[in-house]
N, C-alpha and C positions, 0 to 999 in steps of 0.2 A: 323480384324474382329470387333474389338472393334470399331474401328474409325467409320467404314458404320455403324453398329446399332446407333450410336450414332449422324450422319447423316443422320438416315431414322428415329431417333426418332425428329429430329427438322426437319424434316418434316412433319412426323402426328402431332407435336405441331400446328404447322403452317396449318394443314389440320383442325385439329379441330375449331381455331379458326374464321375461315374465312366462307363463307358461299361455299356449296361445286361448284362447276361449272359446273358438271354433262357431262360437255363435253369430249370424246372422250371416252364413256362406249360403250360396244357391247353386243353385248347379250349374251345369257349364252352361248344360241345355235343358230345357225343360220339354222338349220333345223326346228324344236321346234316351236309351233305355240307359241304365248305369252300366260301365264298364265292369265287367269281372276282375275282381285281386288277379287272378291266374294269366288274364289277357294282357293284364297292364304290366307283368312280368315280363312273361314272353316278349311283349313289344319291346322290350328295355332292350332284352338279350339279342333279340333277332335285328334290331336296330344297329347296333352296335359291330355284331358280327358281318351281317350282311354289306349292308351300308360301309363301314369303316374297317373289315378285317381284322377284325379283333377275336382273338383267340377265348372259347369259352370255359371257363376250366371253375369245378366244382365247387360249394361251399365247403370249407373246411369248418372240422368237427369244433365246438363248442367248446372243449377241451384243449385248451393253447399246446402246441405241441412246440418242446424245447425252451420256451420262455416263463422262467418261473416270474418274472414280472408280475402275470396276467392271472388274474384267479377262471376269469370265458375271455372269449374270443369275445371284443367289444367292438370290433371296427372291422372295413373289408381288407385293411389294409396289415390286418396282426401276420397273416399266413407269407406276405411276400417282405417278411421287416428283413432275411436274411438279403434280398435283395436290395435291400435302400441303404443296409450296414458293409456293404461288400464284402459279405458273408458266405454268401452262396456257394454249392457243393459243385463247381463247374462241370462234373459230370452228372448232375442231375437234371432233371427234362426242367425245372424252373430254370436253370440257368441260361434255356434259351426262350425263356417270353421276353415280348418286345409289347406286345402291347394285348392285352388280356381284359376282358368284363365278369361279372358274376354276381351273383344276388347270395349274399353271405348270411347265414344263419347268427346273430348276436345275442348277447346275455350281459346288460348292463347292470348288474346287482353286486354289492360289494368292494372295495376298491376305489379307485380313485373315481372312476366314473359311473354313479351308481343311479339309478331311479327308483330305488325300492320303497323308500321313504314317500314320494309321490303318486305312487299305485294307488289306484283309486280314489285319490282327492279332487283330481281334474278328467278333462277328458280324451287326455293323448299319450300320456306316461304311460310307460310299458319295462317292463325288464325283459322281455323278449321281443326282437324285431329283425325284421330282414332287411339288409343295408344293401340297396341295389350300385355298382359300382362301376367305373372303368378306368384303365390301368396306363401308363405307358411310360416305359422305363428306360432310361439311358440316353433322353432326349431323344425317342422314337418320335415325339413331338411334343408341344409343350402349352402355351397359354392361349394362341390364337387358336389352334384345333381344337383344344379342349373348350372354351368357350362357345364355339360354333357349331360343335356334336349337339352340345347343350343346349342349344338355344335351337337349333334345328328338330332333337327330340322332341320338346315339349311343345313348342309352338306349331309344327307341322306334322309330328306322329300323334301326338296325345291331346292336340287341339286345342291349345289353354292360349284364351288370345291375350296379346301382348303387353295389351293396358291392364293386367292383370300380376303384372309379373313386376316387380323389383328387384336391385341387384347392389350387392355392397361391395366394396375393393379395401385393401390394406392401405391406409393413410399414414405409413409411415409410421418410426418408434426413434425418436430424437434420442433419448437414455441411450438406445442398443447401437447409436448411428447411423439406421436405416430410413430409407428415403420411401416418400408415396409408391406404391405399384401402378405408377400412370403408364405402363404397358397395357396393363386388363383394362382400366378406364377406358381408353383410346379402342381398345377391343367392342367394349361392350356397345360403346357410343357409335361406332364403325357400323354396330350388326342392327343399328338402328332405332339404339334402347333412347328414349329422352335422357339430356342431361338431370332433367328435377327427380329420374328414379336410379339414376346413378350416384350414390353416397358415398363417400368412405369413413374410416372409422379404423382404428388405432388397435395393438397387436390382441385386446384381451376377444374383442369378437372376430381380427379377421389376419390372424397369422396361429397358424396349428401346431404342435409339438409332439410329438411321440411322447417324450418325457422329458424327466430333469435334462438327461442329455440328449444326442442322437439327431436324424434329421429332422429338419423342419423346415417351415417357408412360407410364405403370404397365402392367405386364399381369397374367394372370390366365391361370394353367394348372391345364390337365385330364392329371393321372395316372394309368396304368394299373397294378394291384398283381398281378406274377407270378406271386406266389405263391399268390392268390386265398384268401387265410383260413389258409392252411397253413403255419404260424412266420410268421418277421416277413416285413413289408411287401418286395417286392422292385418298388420305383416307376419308372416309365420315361414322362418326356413326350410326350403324345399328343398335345394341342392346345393352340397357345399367342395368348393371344388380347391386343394392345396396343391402347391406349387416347390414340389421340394428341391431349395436351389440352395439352403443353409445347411449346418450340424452347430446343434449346439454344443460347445465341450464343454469337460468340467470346470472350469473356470468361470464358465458362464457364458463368455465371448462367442461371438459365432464367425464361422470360416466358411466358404464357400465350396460346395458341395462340388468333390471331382465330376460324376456324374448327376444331372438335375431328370427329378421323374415328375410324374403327374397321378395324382389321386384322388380319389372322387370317390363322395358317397351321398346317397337319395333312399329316404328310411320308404319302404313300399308303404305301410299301413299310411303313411300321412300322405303319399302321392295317391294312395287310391283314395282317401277321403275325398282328396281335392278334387279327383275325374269324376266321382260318385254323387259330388253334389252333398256330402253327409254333413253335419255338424262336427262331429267325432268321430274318430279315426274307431271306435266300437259300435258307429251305426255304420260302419261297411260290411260287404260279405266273407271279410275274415275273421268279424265277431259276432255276427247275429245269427249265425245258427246254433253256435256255443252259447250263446246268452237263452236262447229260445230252450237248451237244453239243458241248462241250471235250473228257468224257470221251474220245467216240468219233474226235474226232479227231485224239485226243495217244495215246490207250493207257493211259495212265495208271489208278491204282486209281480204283474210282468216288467221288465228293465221301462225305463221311462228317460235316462238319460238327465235327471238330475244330478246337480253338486251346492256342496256350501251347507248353509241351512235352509234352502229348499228339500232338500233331501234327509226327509225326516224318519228317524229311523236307522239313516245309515243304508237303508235297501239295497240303492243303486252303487252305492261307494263298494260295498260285498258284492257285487255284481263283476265290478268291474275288475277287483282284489282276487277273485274266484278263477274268472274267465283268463287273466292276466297271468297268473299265478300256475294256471292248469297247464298254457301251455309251454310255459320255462320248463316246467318239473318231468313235459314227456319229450323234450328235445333233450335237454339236458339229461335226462336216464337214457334214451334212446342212443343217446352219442356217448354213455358210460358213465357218465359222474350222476353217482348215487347220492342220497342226502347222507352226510355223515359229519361227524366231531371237530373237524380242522381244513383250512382252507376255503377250496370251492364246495368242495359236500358239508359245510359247516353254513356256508350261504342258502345254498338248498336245501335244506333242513328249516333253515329261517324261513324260508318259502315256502315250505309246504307247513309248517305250522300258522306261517299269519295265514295261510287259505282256511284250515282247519277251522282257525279260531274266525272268520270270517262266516263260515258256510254254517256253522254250528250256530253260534251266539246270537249270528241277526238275521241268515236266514231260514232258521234252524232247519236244516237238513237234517237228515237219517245217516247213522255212521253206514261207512260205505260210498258216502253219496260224490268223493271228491275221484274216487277209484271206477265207477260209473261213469266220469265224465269223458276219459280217456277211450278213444276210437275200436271199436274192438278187436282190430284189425292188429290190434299190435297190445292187447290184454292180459297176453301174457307174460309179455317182456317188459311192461309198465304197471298195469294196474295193481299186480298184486303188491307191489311195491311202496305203491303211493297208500292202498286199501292198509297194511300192515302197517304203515308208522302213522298214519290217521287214526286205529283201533289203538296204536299205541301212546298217541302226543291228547289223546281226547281224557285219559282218565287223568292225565297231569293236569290238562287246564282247567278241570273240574277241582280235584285241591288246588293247585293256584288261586282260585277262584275262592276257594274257602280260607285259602291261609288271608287275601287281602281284607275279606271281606272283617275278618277275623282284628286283623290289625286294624283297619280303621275304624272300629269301635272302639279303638283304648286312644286314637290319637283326637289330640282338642282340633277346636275352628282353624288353628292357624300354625298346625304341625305339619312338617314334611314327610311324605311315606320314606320309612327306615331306608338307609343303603343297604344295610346288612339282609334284612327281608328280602328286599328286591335281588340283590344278588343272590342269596339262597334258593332261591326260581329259576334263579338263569339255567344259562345253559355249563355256566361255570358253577351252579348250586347244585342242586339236587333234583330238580321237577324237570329242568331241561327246557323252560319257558326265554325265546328269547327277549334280550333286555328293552328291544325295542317295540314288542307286541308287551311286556309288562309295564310299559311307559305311557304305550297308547291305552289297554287299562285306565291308567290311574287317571288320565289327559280326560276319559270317556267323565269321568266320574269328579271332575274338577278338582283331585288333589295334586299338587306338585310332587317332583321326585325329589331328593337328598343327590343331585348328580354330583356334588364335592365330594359327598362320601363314595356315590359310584368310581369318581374318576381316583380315589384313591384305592379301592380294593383291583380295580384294574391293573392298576401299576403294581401293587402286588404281588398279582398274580405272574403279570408279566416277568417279573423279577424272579420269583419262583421258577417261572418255564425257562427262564435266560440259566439258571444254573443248574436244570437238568438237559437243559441241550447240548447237542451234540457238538464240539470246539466247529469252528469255521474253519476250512482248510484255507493256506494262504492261496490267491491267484496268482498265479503266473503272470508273465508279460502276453499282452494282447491286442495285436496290433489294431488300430482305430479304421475308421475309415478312410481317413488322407491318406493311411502309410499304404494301406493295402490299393487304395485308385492309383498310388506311385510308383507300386507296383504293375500294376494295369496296365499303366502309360509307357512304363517301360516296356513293357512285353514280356517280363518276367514270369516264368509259364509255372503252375501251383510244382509243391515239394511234390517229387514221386515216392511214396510210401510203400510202394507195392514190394519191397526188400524187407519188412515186417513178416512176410509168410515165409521168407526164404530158410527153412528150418527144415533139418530130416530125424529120421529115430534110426540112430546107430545100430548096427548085428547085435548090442553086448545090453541093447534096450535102452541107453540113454539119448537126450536130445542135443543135437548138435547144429547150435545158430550161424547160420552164414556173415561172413564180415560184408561189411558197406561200406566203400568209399565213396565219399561225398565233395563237394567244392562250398565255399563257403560265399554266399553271393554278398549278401549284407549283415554287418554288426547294427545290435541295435541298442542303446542303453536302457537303463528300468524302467525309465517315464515314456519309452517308446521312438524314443528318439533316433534316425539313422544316420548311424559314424561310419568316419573311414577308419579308424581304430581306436582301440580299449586299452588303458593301463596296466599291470601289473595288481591283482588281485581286485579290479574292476567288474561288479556284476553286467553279467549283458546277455542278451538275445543273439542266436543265429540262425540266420536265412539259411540251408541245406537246399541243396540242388535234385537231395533225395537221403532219404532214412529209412535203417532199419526199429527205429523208436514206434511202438503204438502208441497214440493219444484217444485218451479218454472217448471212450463214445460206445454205445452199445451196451452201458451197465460197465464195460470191464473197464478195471482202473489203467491209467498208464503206464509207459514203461516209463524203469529210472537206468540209470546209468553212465556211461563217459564214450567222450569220442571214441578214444578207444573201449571198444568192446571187454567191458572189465566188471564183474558182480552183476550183470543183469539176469544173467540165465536165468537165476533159481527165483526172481522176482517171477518174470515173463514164466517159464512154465509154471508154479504156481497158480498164475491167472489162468493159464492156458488147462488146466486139469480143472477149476472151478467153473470154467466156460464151457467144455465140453459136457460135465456133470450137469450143469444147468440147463441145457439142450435134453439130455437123458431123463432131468425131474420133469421137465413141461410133458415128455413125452407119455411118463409113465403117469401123470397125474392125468392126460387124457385118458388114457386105456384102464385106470380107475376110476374114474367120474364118470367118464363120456367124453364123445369128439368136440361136443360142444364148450368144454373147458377153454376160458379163454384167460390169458394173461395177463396182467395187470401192470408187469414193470418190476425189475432184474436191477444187480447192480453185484457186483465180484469184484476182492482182492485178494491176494494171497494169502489172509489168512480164514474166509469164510464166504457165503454167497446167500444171496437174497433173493426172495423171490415169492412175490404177488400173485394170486391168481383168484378169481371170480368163484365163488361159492355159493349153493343155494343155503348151505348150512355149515357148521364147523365142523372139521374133519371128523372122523371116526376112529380111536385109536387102530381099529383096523384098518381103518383106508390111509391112516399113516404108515404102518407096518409093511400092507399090501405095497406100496408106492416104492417104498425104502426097497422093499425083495424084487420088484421090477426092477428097476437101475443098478441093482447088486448082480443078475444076472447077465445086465446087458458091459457090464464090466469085465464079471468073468466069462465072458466068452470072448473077452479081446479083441472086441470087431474092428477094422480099416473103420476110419472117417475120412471120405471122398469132401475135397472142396473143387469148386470150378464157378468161374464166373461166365455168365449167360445174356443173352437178351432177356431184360425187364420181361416182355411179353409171353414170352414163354414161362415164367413162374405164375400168371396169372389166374389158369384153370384146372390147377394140376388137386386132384382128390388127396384130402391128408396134408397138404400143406394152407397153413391158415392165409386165409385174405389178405391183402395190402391192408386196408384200412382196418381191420383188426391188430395185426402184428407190429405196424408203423409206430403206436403209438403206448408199446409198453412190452417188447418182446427183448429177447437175448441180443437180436440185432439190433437193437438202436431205437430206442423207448425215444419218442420224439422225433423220427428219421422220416428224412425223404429220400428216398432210396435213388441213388444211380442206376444207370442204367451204360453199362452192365450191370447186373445184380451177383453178389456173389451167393454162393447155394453150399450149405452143409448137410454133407447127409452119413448118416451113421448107418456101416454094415454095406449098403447099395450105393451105385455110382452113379454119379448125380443123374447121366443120361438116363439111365435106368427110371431112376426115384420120376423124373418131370416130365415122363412117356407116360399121360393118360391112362393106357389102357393097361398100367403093369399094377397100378393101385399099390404100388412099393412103399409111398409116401403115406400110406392107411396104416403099414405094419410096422414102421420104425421113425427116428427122428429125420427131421428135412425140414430147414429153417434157410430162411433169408437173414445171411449173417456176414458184418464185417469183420467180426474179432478173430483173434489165433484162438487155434485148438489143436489137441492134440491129433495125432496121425494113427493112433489105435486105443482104446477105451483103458487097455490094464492099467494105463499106469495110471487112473484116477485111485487103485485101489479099494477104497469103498468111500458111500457114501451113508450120512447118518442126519436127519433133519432133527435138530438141538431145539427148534424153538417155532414154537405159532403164537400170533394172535392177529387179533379181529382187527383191522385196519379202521374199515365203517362197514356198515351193514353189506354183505355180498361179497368182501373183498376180504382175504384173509392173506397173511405176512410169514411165508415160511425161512426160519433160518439154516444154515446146511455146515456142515462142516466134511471135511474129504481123506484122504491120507492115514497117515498118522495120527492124526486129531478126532477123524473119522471112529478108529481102533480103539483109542484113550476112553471117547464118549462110553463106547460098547463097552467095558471094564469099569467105568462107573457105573453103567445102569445095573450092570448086574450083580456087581459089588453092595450097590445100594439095596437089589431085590432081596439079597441073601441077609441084611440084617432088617428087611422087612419081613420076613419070614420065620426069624428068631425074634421079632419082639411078638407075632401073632402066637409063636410058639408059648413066650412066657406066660400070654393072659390067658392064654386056654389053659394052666398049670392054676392059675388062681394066685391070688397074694394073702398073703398069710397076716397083714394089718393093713393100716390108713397111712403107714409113711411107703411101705414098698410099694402099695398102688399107686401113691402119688408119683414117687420116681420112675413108674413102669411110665406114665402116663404125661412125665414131663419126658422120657427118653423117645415116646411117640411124637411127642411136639418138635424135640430136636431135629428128628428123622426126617420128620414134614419139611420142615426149613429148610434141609439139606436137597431133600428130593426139591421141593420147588427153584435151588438154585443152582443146581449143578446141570453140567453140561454133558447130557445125557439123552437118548432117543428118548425124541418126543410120546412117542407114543407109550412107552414104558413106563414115563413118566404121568401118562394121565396114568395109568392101571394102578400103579403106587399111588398114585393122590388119592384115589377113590377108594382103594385097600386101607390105604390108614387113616382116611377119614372115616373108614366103619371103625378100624381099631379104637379110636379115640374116642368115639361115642360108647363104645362098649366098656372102657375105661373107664371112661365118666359114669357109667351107672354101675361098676364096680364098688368105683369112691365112694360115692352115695347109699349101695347099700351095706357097708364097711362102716362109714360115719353112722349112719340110723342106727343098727345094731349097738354099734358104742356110746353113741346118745341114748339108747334107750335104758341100756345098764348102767351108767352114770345118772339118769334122771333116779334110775329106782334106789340105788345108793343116798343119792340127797335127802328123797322123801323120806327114806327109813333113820336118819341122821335129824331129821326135824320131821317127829310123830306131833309132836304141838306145837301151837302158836299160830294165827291169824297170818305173818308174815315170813317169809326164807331170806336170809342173806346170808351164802357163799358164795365160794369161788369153785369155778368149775375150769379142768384143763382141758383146753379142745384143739386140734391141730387146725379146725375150719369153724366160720359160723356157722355151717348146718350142722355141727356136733353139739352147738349151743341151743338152735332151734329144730329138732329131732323130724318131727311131721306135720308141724303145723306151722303158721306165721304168726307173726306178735298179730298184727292187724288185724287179724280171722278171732284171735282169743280175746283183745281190748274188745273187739265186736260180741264178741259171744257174752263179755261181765258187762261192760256200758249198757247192750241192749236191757238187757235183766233189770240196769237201775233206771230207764228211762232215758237215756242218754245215746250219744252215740259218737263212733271213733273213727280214726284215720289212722295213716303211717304206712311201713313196711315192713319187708317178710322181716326184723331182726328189730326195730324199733315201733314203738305203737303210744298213743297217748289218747284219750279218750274224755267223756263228761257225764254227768249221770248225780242220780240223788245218793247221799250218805246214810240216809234215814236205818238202812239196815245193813249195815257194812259186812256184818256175819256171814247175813244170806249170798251176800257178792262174795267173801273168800270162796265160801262153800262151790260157789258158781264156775267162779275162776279153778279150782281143784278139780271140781268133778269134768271140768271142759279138757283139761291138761292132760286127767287120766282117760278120758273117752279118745283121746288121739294117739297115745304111744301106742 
């Protein structure tokens, strides 16, 4: 007995490891119509809720909100991590789940945990999946419940009988000094699993980790066996269920988790393989209609569900790469991340090029065809998206394709394709090809790459981008998760903040902050540690009972200052005029665009303000201008800003004020935020009751945001506002910079400081120059000009109108120069020839300020070409040097040739 379990547990090793093969599953039933994807959902969720009371609550957006960790949302568990960190916003509606399910939209590409590399080699890799889950937090329950949900779903909702199922437990980690989890064992074995399909096995398959640091804890998986009885076990993980009762700190060691929760995740596409009877998680019905609609409109043979080298051609591996691929890039745009240069839209861009280069190269679709596949229900919010960088990524892969082809004719039998080539493709090159679809290239075609040399132009580059970044600001002290459960435990109730608004604006117009006394609950030192007291110039932490301090959130920076109330003011309003202004640009860039402008992500300090917003195109210097004279009027007319916090609910259907899920995750209030509830409501001009009354449409004609930050109490004193600076983020998303005040007034004063000696250098060329040295120096004073205008800090929109003015200026200069030098070239050529009336040969010297004063109208090349041709010969070279080949036999008739060509050109 021993020996088989011990035999069928190094085979589920060897199951887990590998990727599963899905070959030789049957179906449940062979009567049994297949289960629909949609039903096998539903059934999760209605299970769950019904059955055990579990609260259903949405999939969150693709786009990690708050955790730069995360490039997607990879797991179900990214959205509630504030709650496992004792994090949580206590007045936000997470802070009261106890026990919650949902079926979570994910994106595993990029990052620590990636599939992208696997897409289409086998038959179950995906970068996009839906991770069905359930929750229970704070010891709502824990290993026995969660077990028994489990085993109750699958076995009597979903009908998967039981000698079909497998299950593995955490066997202990002797190194970390953790012992077997023979609680789940004893669980499993209880709910009446045989001992021979109860395994365990050690932390690398069955204890989970958020990351380096943070919670963690054993789990406990449910396997499905392929082969159902029939030879040995063919095992593939179906649900895997963590038990968070550790934290890993940075030291490495782990301490026991104040509160222990429960998390669970079950990927749908492989559980519905499994109901479906499929081989492959893409012969279920949430890939074969997508497959059925590549078919038709590529041509191609129909999908067959080959891999390896049965799959000849590559057909099915593009099938899978196409299908796989299509549907990240409309979740992923649909939830806002565009393909673009850095980070996650740098991943997506990877994605929809290896689809490109997939749909094209093997099964050669029609451009257009990957924009086609997308539902049309939503065509215009995706397709044209994916259509434009597929027209766009197609004429690169075409030279790519010519530059390799190019090099591997000069490389021998047993050369490596260049580092330098290959990176010149990238996405870090020129073509924008990435490094890993120009690898599978070379892989297609059995040459190896140069990766020493890759991994050193890497590091390179890296180095490069490390010393144009931005300094790292230091962190602050931040309390862990034990300090803050120790807090919990005590009943220590959160800092009240709410003495941050307590501000008025004085009769005489200035602002006047209220004081805060506070009590001091607990000192903490830098490593986070809680004392009963601190030394004499000892750094440390304090616990407040309540403050008038704002902390970072919402874009705007925090405050600085001292217990006592001393140098803050002018930090704090500062921010507080760049916030309000910020609220005024989103406004006015709606009522220039359209209502449909949506935000992108904010971020203000005292001395400037940023701000993101979704573009179909780059601004207009007049839709800059226009924007700028909107907020310049909603300034001077000095309107009241109304603040008032509300019930959540009632901001939800109000006209003019943007969505939860739009504004959440990139607005003025809190780019990343889960909002409390109360919600606090800014409204510019209108009081807030007003603005969030439906039927007043208040909220259509001025600002009204959901916002936690200070702002001012009447618009004048932002003074004016002036947008210094744009650019293109990634495609759709454009990056405006702002400046306000005095800085605001400064900009204005150089722009038009600047126009006015644009205006006098247009003046001097329309006067004409009078040689070849004062055009030049009109024409290097244009160049200077340029520089200035490109770096000064000046209305944006002024500043294109200058760019485009003196980049005529400068071309109109430039053909001054030219035809200044020709005329001077052409009277120095006639001076020479008349200085040598004989001889076969010329040698002087000619003085010229350029070499087009030396080569007048023609090029050496054109003239070598015009004598070589004459002797039989023929030349090469450039416009200034030329060298050629030819018979001597009549060397005469070649001067003659040469002379009469020279004078046929002045």
């Amino acid at each position: 007995m021993a020996a088989s379990v011990a035999a069928a547990a190094g085979r589920l090793r060897r199951a887990i490891r590998r990727s599963p093969s899905w070959r030789g599953l049957r179906a449940l039933s062979s009567e049994a119509s297949p289960t629909q994807a949609a039903a096998v959902r539903d059934a999760f969720l209605s299970f769950f809720r019904d059955r055990h009371g579990h609260r259903l609550v949405p999939s969150a957006s693709v786009r990690p909100r708050g955790d730069p960790s995360l490039l997607f949302v990879n797991a179900g568990m990214n959205q509630f991590k504030p709650i496992f960190l004792g994090t949580v916003d206590p007045r936000s509606e997470m802070a009261g789940f106890r026990r919650v399910a949902n079926s979570q939209k994910c994106v595993r590409a990029g990052g620590r945990h990636s599939d992208l590399e696997d897409v289409g080699r086998d038959l179950s890799h995906h970068t996009f999946f839906e991770m069905l889950g359930n929750w229970a937090f704070g010891g709502e329950y824990f290993k026995e419940e969660a077990c028994s949900m489990a085993w109750e779903l699958l076995t009597q909702v979903y009908g998967i009988p039981e000698d079909r199922l497998w299950v593995s437990y955490f066997g202990g980690d002797p190194k970390a000094g953790l012992g077997p989890d023979l609680e789940s064992r004893d669980i499993w074995l209880n709910l009446g699993v045989p001992a021979s399909r109860v395994l365990s096995f050690g932390p690398e398959e069955n204890f989970w980790e958020m990351g380096d640091t943070g919670p963690c804890g054993p789990c406990t998986e449910i396997h499905y066996d392929l082969a159902g009885g029939a030879g040995a076990p063919q095992l593939v993980e179906l649900w895997n269920l963590v038990f968070m009762q550790h934290n890993r700190e940075a030291d490495g060691s782990l301490q026991p988790l104040p509160q222990r929760h429960v998390d669970t995740g079950m990927g749908l596409e492989r559980l519905v393989a499994v109901l479906q009877g499929r081989r492959s998680t893409y012969d279920t019905d949430l890939f074969s209609p997508l497959l059925d609609a590549i078919h038709q409109g590529c041509g191609a043979p129909p999908y067959s569900g080959r891999v390896g080298a049965a799959d000849e051609g590559r057909t099915d591996t593009a099938y899978r790469v196409v299908a796989d691929h299509i549907r990240t890039l409309s979740v992923c745009i649909a939830d806002g991340v565009s393909p673009g240069m850095s980070g996650a839209p740098l991943v997506l861009r990877r994605i929809l090029r290896r689809a490109i280069r997939f749909s094209t190269e093997v099964l050669r679709a029609p451009p257009g065809f990957l924009g086609s596949l997308v539902p049309a229900v939503v065509e215009t919010l995706i397709a044209n998206l994916v259509s434009e960088d597929e027209a766009a990524f197609l004429a690169s892969l075409q030279r790519g394709r010519r530059v390799i082809e190019r090099t591997l004719k000069r490389l021998g039998p047993s050369d490596v394709f260049p580092a330098e080539v290959a990176w010149s493709l990238s996405l870090s090159g020129n073509l924008g090809l990435p490094l890993d679809l120009v690898e599978l290239m070379l892989e297609e075609k059995g040459v190896p790459l140069d990766t020493a040399g890759l991994e050193r132009l890497a590091q390179e580059e890296a180095q490069h981008r490390a010393l144009q970044a931005e300094p790292v600001q230091e962190q602050g002290l931040r309390l862990d998760v034990h300090a803050l459960g120790e807090l919990q435990r005590r009943g220590v109730p959160p800092t009240d903040d709410s003495p941050k608004y307590s501000y008025s604006l004085r009769p005489g117009g200035g602002y006047e902050f209220g004081t805060c006394e506070a009590q001091v609950l607990q000192l903490y030192t830098e490593d986070g540690r809680a004392v009963a007291s601190v030394g004499d110039g000892q750094r440390c932490g304090l616990l407040l009972n309540k403050t008038n301090f704002y902390a970072e959130q919402g874009g705007q920076a925090s405050d600085r200052g001292y217990l006592v109330l001393v140098g803050q003011q002018a930090w704090r309003l500062s921010c507080m005029e760049k916030h309000t202004a910020i609220h005024l640009l989103s406004w006015a860039l709606r009522q220039a665009l359209g209502p449909g402008t949506e935000q992108r992500g904010s971020h203000l300090n005292p001395e400037r303000l940023r701000f993101d917003v979704a573009t179909q195109a780059p601004l207009t210097p007049e839709q800059l201008r226009t924007v700028e004279g909107t907020v310049q009027k909603a300034v001077g007319r000095d309107e009241a800003v109304y603040m008032e916090e509300v019930a959540l609910a009632r901001t939800a259907h109000v006209p003019g004020l943007r969505s939860l899920d739009e504004a959440s995750w990139g607005s003025p209030i809190g780019g990343d935020h889960v909002y409390p509830d109360p919600v606090r409501v800014v409204s510019v001009g209108v009081p807030v009751a007003h603005a969030l009354d439906p039927a007043s449409q208040a909220a259509l004609q001025t600002s009204v945001e959901l916002c936690c930050g200070t702002h001012l109490l009447r618009t004048g004193a932002i003074g004016d506002l002036v947008i210094v600076g744009e650019r293109q983020l990634v495609k759709g998303i454009t990056r405006l910079l702002a400046v306000t005040g005095e800085q605001a007034q400064q900009a204005r004063e150089v722009g038009q400081s600047l126009a006015q000696e644009v205006e006098a250098a247009a003046a001097r060329l329309s006067q004409g120059s009078r040689d070849v040295a004062e055009a030049h120096r009109l024409s290097k004073d244009i160049g200077r000009l340029t520089d200035a205008v490109d770096t000064a800090t000046m209305p944006q929109w002024q500043r294109r109108v200058l760019q485009a003015t003196l980049k005529a200026l400068q071309r109109r200069a430039n053909t001054a120069i030219r035809k200044l030098e020709m005329g001077q070239a052409a009277q120095k050529t006639q001076e020479l020839l008349q200085r040598h009336t004989e001889g076969p040969l010329i040698v002087d010297t000619v003085s010229a300020e350029s070499l087009s004063s030396a080569m007048p109208a023609f090029t050496a090349e054109a003239w070598a070409l015009a004598v070589c041709s004459h002797m039989g010969g023929k030349a090469w070279g450039s416009r200034v040097v030329a060298q050629g080949t030819g018979s001597t036999a009549d060397l005469e008739a070649a001067l003659s040739t040469a002379r009469a060509y020279a004078l046929s050109q002045l």
